[in-house]
N, C-alpha and C positions, 0 to 999 in steps of 0.2 A: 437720660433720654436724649436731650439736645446735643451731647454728647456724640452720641452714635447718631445723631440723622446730620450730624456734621460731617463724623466721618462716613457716612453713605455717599454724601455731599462731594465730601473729596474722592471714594469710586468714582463717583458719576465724570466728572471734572478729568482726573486721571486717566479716563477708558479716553474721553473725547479730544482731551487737546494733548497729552505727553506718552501715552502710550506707542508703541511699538511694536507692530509684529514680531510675535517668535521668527516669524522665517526670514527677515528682515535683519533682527539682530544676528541670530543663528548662523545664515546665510554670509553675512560679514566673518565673525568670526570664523569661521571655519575654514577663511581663504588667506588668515593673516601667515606669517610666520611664526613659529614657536621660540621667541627669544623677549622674554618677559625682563624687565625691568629691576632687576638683583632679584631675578629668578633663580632660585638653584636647578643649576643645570646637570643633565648629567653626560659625562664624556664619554669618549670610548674605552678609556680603563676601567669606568665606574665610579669613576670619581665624580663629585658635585661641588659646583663651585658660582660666588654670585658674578651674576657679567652681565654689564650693560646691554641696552636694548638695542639692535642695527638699526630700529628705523627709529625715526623722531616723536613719534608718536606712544604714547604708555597703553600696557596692555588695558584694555578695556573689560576681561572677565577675571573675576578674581576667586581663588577656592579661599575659604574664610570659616576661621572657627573658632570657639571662645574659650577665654580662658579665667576664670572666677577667683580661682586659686592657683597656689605655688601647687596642690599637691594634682592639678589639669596640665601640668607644664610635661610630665612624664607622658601623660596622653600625647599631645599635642606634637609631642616628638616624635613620635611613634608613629602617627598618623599621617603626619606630614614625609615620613618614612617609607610609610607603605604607598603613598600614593606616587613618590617620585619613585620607588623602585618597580612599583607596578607598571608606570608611563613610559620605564627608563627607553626600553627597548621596543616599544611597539610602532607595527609598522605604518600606522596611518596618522597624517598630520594632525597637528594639535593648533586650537587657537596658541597667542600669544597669553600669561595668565599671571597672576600675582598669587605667591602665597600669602595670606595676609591672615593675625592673629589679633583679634578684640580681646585687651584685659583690662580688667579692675583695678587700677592703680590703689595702693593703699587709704590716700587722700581724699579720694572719692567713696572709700566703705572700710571701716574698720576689721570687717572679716573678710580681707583680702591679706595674704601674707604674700604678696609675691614681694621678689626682690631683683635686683641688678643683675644679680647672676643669673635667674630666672628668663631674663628678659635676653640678656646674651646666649642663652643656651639656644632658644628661639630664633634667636638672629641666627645663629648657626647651621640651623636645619632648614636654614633658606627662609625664614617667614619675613616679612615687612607688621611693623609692630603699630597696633590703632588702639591708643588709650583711651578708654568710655570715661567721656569729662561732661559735667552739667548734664547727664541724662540721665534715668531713671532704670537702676538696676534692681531692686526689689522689688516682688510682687505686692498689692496694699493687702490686708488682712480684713476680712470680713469682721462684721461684729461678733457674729458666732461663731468665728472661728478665733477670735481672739479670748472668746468666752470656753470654748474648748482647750485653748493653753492653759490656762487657771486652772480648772479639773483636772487635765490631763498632761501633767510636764511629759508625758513621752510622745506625746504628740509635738512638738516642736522639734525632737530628734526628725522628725517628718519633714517637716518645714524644713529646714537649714538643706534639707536636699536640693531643693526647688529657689533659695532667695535670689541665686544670681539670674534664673534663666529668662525672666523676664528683657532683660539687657538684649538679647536677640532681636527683638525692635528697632535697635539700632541698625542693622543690615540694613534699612529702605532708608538710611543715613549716606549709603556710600556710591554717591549718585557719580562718584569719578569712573564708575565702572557701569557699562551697561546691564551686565548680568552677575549677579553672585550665587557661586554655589555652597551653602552652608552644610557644615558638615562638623556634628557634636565630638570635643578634645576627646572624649573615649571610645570616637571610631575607630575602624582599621579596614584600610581598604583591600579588598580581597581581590579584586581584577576592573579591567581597565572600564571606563563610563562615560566619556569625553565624549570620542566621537557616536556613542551609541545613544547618546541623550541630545547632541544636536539631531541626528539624522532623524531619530525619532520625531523631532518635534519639527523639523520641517516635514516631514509626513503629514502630520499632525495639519499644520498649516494651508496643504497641501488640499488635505482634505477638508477642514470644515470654513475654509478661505476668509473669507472678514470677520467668523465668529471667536477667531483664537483671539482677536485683539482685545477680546473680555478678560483673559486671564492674566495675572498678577504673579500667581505665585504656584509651583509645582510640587507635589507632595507626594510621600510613598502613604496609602491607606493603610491604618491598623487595621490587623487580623480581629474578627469578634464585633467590630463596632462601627458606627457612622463617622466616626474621625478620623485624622489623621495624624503622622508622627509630622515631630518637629526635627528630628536626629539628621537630615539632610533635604534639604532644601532648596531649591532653584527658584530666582525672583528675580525681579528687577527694581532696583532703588528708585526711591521718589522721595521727595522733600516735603511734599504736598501729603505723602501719605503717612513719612515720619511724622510728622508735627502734629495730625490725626489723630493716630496713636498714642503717644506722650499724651495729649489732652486727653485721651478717653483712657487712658493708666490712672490718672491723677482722679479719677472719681469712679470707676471703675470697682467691681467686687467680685468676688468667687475666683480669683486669679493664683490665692494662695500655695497652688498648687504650681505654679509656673505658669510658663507661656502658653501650654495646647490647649487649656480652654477658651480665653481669649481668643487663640487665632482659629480656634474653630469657629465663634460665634462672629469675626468679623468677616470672615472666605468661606464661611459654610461650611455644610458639614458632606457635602454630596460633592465629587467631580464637575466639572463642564457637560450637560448633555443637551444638545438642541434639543432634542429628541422628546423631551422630559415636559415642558411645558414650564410658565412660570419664570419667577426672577431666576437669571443664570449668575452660579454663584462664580467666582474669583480664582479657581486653582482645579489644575490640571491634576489626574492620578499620575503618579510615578510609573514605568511600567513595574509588573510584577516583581518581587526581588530585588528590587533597586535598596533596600534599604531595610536589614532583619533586627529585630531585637533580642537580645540576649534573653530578656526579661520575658517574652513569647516564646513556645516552642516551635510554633511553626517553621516548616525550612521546605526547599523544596529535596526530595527524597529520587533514589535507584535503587533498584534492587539487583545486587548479583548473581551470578548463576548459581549459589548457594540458597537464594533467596532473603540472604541478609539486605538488610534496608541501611539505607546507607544515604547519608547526606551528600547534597552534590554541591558542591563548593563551587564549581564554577560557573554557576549562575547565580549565586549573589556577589554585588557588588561592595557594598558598606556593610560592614557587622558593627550594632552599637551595644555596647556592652553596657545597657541599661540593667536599672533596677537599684536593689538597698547598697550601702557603701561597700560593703564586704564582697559585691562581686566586679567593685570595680579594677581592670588588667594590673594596675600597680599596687594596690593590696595583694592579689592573690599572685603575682610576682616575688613577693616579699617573704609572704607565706610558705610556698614551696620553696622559698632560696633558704629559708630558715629549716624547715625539715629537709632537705639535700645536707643543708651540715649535721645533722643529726644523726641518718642514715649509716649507717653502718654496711658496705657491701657495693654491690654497685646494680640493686634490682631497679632501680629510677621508681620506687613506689611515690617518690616525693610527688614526681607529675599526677598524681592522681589526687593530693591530697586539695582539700578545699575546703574556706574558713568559712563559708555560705554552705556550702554540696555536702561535704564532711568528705572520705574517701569515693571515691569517684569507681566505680567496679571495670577493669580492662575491655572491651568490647560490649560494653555496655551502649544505650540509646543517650546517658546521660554525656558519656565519653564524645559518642557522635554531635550529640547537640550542643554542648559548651567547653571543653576539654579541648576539641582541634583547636581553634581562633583564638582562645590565652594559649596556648603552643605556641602558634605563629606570633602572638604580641608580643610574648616572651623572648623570641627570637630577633624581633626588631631590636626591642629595644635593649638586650646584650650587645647589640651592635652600637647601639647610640652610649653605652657606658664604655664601653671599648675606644671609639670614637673619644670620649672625653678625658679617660684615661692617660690616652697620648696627648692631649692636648691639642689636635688638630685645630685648625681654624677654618679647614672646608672639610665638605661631609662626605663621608662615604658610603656606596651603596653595595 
């Protein structure tokens, strides 16, 4: 209890003396140049390559995503993939921006396998690499939930999904940067969100004028429920609010699940609404689509002049390929690369096959709704074995 009315303490404290308007920060950003700090850039051939920053100053927003395990490094390439070939070519200025990757160094948790090569491959696809040392990457275990591992050993196959994501916390760590936007290693970014998530939010600013300086942290709402996802993220770092945190991790329960129950109960469960009456709680909705789960069906839909219903792809931005291991893009990569050798002919039934889905039916709703986006992940990252293959040492897009 002391706990949380500390870290209330530290809101209170945080809104009044280190805070910053979204349209303030936003506003800055939006007018720098695009030449980040061993950013991978990309050229007019397509090529991506790291190069120093023209001006003296380092970027100040950084996209940021974690990395728990060796078997997140495939994500992480991928994603950092789609986002630089998404951005490559579009026609409106970008802040200056860091790619920057949070992992579990072995030293710090035994169920980390990454390794040197891991971390090079990272480096590769343009990331800047931020080792989580002396901070708290597991979530704690309830009594009763420690008393359900006893009972029930397949209930800890549960757990083990969830122990690194606590380490997310760390984000209000990385106070080198004004803004971070977090974005989970089994994204893939489907189309551009930069300039459509500043402008948004200086709108935003715009409109509810000294009350946006209550918000902390930006979020896409779950579909069904009064939470939110954690799978991408907009905030701003604070020292005062790390530190918060950690202390209320360390006595803290019901967490075992990962981080979105925690960060529901400390940002609330409801958007910013003056409107509403009452304490205003801490986080902005996302606009709609900003950020789908795999794990939901919901998507936003068209219909053809056929009348088939048809997902529309390019109004989401982030696909996170949540949910149990088996549906995560580099299993079911592996999966169908393993049935393609098998295949006799050349009907591509392999693309349908799935170690979650089971055979996936051609024109089916299932096809529409998780089938396109492990396509396109699948296609990244042939490009990123390709890429390794030759042993390149800058990236290609």
């Amino acid at each position: 209890m002391r706990q949380k009315q500390n870290l209330d303490q530290c809101l209170s404290r945080y809104h009044s003396t280190k805070m910053i308007l979204y349209s303030t920060i936003l506003f800055y950003l939006f007018s720098i140049p695009v030449a980040a700090a061993n950013q991978a850039e990309i050229n007019n051939d397509g090529t991506s390559s790291s190069s120093s920053s023209s001006s003296s100053s380092s970027p100040r927003a950084a996209i940021v995503t974690l990395v728990t395990t060796s078997l997140y490094v495939a994500g992480a390439e991928v994603l950092a993939r789609s986002f630089l070939s998404v951005h490559a070519h579009h026609k409106h200025p970008y802040p200056a921006f860091d790619l920057l990757a949070l992992y579990v160094p072995p030293s710090q948790d035994n169920r980390s396998d990454i390794t040197a090569q891991d971390l090079e491959d990272l480096r590769t696809v343009g990331y800047k690499l931020h080792p989580l040392t002396n901070t708290r990457i597991s979530c704690p275990l309830t009594s009763q939930e420690q008393e359900a591992l006893q009972n029930n050993p397949q209930y800890n196959e549960e757990l083990k999904r969830y122990w690194g994501t606590c380490a997310k916390f760390s984000l209000w760590s990385l106070t080198q940067y004004d803004i971070v936007v977090y974005i989970d290693a089994d994204g893939l970014i489907l189309n551009p969100f930069v300039h459509t998530l500043l402008q948004w939010y200086r709108d935003e600013a715009h409109k509810h004028a000294g009350e946006v300086q209550n918000l902390l942290l930006a979020a896409q709402k779950a579909p069904g429920n009064d939470g939110y996802q954690t799978a991408f993220l907009i905030l701003h770092p604070s020292s005062n609010m790390h530190s918060s945190m950690q202390n209320l991790l360390s006595t803290v329960s019901n967490v075992a699940l990962g981080d979105l129950p925690l960060m529901n109960t400390i940002f609330g469960a409801e958007p910013y609404n003056r409107n509403r009456g009452g304490e205003p709680s801490y986080f902005l909705d996302l606009p709609d689509w900003t950020s789908v789960a795999q794990s939901n069906n919901v998507r936003p839909f068209y219909y053809t002049e056929q009348r088939r219903k048809i997902v529309d792809w390019n109004r989401i931005v982030s696909y996170d390929f949540a949910g149990p291991p088996e549906c995560k893009p580099w299993i079911v990569y592996a999966f169908q690369k393993k049935k393609q050798l098998e295949e006799i002919g050349d009907e591509k039934n392999y693309m349908y096959a799935h170690p979650y889905l089971g055979v996936v039916k051609p024109g089916s709703d299932e096809e529409q709704i998780y089938m396109i986006p492990q396509w396109l992940w699948n296609e990244h990252y042939d490009q990123v074995l390709k890429r390794k293959k030759k042993g390149r040492s800058t990236y290609s897009i």
